[in-house]
C-alpha positions in Angstrom: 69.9 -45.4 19.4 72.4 -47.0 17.1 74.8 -44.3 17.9 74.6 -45.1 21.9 74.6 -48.8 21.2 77.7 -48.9 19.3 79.3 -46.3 21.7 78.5 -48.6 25.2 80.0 -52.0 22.6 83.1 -49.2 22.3 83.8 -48.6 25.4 83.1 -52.0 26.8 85.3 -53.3 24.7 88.1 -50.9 25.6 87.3 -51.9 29.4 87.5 -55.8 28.3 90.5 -55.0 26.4 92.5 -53.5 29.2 91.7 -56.5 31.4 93.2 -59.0 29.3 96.1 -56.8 29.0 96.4 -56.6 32.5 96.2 -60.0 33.0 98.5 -61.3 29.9 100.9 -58.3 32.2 100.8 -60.2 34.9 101.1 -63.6 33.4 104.2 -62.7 31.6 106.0 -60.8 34.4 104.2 -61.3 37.3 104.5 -63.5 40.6 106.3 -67.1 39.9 107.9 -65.8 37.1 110.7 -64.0 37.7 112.5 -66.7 36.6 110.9 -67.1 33.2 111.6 -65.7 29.6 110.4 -66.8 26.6 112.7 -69.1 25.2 111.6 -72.7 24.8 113.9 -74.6 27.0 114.0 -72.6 29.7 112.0 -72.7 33.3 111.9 -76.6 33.8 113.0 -75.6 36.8 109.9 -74.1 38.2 107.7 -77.7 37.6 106.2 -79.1 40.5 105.8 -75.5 41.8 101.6 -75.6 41.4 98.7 -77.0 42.6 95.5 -78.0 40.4 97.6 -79.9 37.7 94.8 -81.3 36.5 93.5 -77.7 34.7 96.6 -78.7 32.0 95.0 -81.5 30.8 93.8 -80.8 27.4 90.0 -81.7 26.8 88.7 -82.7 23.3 90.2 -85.0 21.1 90.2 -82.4 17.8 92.3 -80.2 19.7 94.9 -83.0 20.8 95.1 -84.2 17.5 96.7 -81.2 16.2 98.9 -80.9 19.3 96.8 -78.6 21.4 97.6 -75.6 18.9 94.3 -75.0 19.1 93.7 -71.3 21.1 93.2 -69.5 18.2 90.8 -72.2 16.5 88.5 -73.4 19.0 85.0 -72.9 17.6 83.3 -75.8 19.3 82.1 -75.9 23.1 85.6 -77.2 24.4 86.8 -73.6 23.6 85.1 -73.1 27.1 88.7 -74.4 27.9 91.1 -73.3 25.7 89.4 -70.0 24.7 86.7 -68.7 26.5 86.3 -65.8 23.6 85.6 -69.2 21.0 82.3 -69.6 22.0 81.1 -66.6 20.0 81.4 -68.5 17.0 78.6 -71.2 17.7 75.5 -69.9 16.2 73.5 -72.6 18.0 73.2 -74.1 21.1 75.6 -77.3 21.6 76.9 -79.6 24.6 80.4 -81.7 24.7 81.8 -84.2 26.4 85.0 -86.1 26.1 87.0 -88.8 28.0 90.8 -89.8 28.7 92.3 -92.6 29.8 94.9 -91.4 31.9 97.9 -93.1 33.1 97.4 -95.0 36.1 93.4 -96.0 35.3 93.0 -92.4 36.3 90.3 -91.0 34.4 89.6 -87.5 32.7 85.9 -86.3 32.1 85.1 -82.6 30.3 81.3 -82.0 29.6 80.5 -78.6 28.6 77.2 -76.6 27.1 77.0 -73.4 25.8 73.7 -71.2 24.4 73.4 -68.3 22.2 72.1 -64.9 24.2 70.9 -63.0 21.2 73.2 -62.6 18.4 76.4 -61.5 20.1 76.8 -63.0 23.4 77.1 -66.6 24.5 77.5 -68.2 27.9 78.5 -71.5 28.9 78.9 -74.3 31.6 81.9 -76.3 31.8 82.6 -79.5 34.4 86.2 -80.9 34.5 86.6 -84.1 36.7 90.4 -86.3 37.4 89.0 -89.0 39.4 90.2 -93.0 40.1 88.7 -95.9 42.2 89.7 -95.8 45.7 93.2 -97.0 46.5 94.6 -99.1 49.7 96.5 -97.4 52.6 99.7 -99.3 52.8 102.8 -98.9 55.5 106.2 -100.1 55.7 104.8 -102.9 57.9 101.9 -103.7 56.0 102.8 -103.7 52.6 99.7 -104.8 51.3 97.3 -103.0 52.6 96.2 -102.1 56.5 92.6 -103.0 54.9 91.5 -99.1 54.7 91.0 -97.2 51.7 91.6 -93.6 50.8 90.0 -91.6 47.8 91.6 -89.1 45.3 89.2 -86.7 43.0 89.8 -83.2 41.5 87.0 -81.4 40.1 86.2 -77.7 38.2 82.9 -76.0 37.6 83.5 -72.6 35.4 80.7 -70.4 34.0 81.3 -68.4 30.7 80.6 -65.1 28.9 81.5 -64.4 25.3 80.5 -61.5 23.6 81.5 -60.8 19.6 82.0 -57.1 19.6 82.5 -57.2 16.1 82.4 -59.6 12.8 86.0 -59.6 13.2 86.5 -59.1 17.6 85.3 -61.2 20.4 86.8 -61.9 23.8 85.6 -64.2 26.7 85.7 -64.4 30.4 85.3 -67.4 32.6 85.0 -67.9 36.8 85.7 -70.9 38.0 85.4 -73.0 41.3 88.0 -75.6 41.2 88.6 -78.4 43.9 91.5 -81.2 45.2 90.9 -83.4 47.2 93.3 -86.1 48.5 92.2 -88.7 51.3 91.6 -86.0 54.2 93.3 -83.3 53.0 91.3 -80.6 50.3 92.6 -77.5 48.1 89.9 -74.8 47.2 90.1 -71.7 44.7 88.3 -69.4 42.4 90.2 -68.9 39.2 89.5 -66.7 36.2 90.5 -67.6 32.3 89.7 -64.5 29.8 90.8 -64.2 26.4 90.1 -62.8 22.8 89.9 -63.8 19.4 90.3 -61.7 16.2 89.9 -62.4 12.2 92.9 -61.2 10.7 90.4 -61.6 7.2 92.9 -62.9 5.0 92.8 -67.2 4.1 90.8 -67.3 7.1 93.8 -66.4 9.6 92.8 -66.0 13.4 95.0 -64.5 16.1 94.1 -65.2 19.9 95.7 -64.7 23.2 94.3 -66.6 26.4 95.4 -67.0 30.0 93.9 -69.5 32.1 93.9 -69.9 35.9 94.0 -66.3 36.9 94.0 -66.0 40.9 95.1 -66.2 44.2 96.8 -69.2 45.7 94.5 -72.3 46.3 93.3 -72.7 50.0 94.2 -75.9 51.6 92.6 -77.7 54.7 92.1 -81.1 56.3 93.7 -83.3 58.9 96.5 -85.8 58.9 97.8 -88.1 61.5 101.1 -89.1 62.3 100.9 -92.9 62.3 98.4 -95.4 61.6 95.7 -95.9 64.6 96.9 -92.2 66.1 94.1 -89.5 66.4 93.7 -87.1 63.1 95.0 -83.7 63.8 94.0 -80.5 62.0 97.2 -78.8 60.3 98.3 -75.8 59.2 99.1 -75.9 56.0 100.9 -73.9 53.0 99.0 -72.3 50.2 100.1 -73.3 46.4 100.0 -70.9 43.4 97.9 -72.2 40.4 98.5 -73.2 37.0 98.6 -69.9 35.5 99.5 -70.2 31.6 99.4 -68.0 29.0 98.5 -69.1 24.9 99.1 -67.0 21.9 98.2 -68.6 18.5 98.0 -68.2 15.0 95.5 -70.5 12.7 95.0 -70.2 8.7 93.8 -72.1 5.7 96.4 -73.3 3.7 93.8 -74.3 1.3 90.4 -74.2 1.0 87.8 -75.5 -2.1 83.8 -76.0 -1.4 84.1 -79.1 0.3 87.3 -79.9 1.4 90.2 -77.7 3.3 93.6 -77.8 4.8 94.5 -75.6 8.0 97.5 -74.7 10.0 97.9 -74.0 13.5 100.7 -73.0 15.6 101.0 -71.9 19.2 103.4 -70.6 22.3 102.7 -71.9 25.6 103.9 -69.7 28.3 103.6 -71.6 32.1 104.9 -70.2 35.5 105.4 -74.1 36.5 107.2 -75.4 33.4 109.3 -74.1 30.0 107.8 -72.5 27.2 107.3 -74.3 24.4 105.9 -73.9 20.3 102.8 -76.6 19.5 101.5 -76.7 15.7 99.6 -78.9 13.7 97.2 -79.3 10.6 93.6 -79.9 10.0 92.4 -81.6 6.5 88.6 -81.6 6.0 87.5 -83.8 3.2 83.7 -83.2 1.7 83.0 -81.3 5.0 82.7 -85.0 6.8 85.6 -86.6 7.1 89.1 -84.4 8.7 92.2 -86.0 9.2 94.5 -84.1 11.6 98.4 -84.2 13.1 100.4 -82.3 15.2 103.4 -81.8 18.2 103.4 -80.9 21.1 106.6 -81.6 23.4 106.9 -80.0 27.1 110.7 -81.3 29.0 110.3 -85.4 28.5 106.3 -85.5 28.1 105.0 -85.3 24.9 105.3 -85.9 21.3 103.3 -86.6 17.9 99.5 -86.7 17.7 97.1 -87.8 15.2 93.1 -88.0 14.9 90.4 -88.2 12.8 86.7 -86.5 12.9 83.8 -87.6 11.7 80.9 -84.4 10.8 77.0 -85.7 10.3 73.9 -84.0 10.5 70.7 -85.4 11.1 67.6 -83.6 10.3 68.0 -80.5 12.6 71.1 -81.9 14.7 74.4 -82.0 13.9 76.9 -84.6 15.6 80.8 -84.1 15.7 82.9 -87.3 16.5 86.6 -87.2 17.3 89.5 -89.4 18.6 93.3 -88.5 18.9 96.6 -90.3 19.8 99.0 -88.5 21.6 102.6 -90.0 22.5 103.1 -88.7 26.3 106.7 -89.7 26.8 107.9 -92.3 29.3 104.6 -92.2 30.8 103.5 -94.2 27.6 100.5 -92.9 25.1 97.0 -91.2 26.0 93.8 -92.0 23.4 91.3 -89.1 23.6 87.6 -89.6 22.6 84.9 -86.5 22.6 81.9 -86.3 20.5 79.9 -82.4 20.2 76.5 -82.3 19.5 74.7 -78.7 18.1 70.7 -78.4 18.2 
């Protein structure tokens, strides 16, 4: 019986294996990036070229903090995001949420929940919201306002399975519904994010690959009217690629006693909307409560330094994880990230 078992974990992780493959392929070469190679620098000429912008806005505030280098690291539930395969390295159930304040009083929401299925597959639920209070219509004429309102929302729903093949192997797969919607006019798709994770063994060193929003072009429908106080009209409208990006990281302890350790993280951001570019940071845990982190992350004129803290507490049986982050995001002025992680 331990025979077949280990031969079906084989081959299923051959057939996982060639599907991430397949779709790092096609991320590197394939459509809208003809254009691209992998040279920071290069391909800013491809932004504004997708819809769904708001899958590349990072969730959690430990994984800003050390400049979103954090593909190969993510062992909390926000790896639902950055690493589907992550997921496998909760050994309890947990739930997350965290909060932006964007620029513009636009706000960013990510609440996620994963559960251990036995003791090598997880699955998870993950919610992503970009939302902002209703705004006034306004013309040339009416400057101020014609006294109606129109709304703006984007939301994603992905479901997640993770399954460790081996002490050392996991990968992860996630399907997700993701929505735009923009006064009268909506954009619909199903995307797909896979990716693996492996433990190199040595000073703790991970190496991970992941590529996010995998699929065909989003779906757009609605109507639109040509001036104020004319009839709406349905339209025919284009359909937009989305975000797809590819991660490859690299995380290790740079030191490590019983209480207290130093990690370093570094990571290549491949887009088919923007340039490539290198994020790193580091991770300082003191007595196992208190981490201090840094990093940099810098994509065209967006971007910058980040720092954070963490706060780790347990109580009785549950065990509470508080983080905040500063990022520097360019002209567009600074974003403050706040998530807390609680495992029961």
């Amino acid at each position: 019986m331990n025979t077949i078992t280990t031969r079906s974990q084989f081959r299923l992780s051959k057939i996982t294996s060639r599907l991430l493959f397949t779709l790092v392929f096609y991320g590197l070469f394939g459509a809208q990036t003809t254009e691209a190679q992998i040279i920071p620098g290069l391909g800013g000429e491809r932004a504004g070229t997708t819809a769904g912008s708001f899958l590349k806005i990072g969730v959690g505030g430990r994984a800003s903090a050390i400049g979103e280098a954090f593909v190969a690291l993510a062992n909390d539930v926000s790896a639902l995001y950055w690493n589907p395969a992550g997921i496998t390295q909760l050994k309890r159930n947990n739930v997350h949420f965290s909060h932006i304040e964007y620029v513009a009083d636009v706000q960013h929401e990510f609440l996620g929940y994963v559960r251990r299925i036995g003791s090598f597959n997880a699955v998870g639920l993950s919610i992503v919201a970009l939302h902002t209070d209703d705004m006034n219509v306004t013309t040339e004429v009416q400057p101020f306002g014609t006294g109606e309102t129109f709304g703006f929302s984007d939301i994603m729903i992905g479901l997640t399975f993770a399954r460790e093949f081996t002490d050392k192997f996991s990968t992860g797969v996630t399907v997700k519904y993701v929505r735009e919607d923009l006064a009268d006019v909506s954009m619909t798709g199903v995307l797909i994010d896979a990716g693996t994770l492996y433990k190199i063994g040595f000073r703790g060193a991970r190496f991970a690959v992941s590529i996010t929003n995998f699929g065909p072009e989003f779906e757009t429908s609605g109507t639109v009217r040509d001036f104020l106080g004319a009839p709406r009209e349905d339209v025919d409208f284009e359909s937009f690629p989305a975000p797809l990006l590819l991660r490859v990281g690299f995380v290790f302890d740079l030191i490590k006693f019983e209480n207290s350790r130093a990690l370093l993280a570094f990571q290549l951001d491949h887009p088919n909307d923007e340039s490539e570019n290198f994020n790193y940071g580091a991770e300082y845990w003191f007595n196992d409560m208190i981490a201090l982190r840094a990093g940099y992350k810098k994509v065209a004129e967006i971007g910058g330094i980040s720092l954070g803290f963490g706060l780790d507490m347990s109580i009785e049986s549950l065990n509470l994880q508080l983080d905040y982050s500063f990022s520097e995001f360019g002209v567009l002025g600074n974003l403050n990230r706040f998530s807390f992680n609680l495992s029961f």
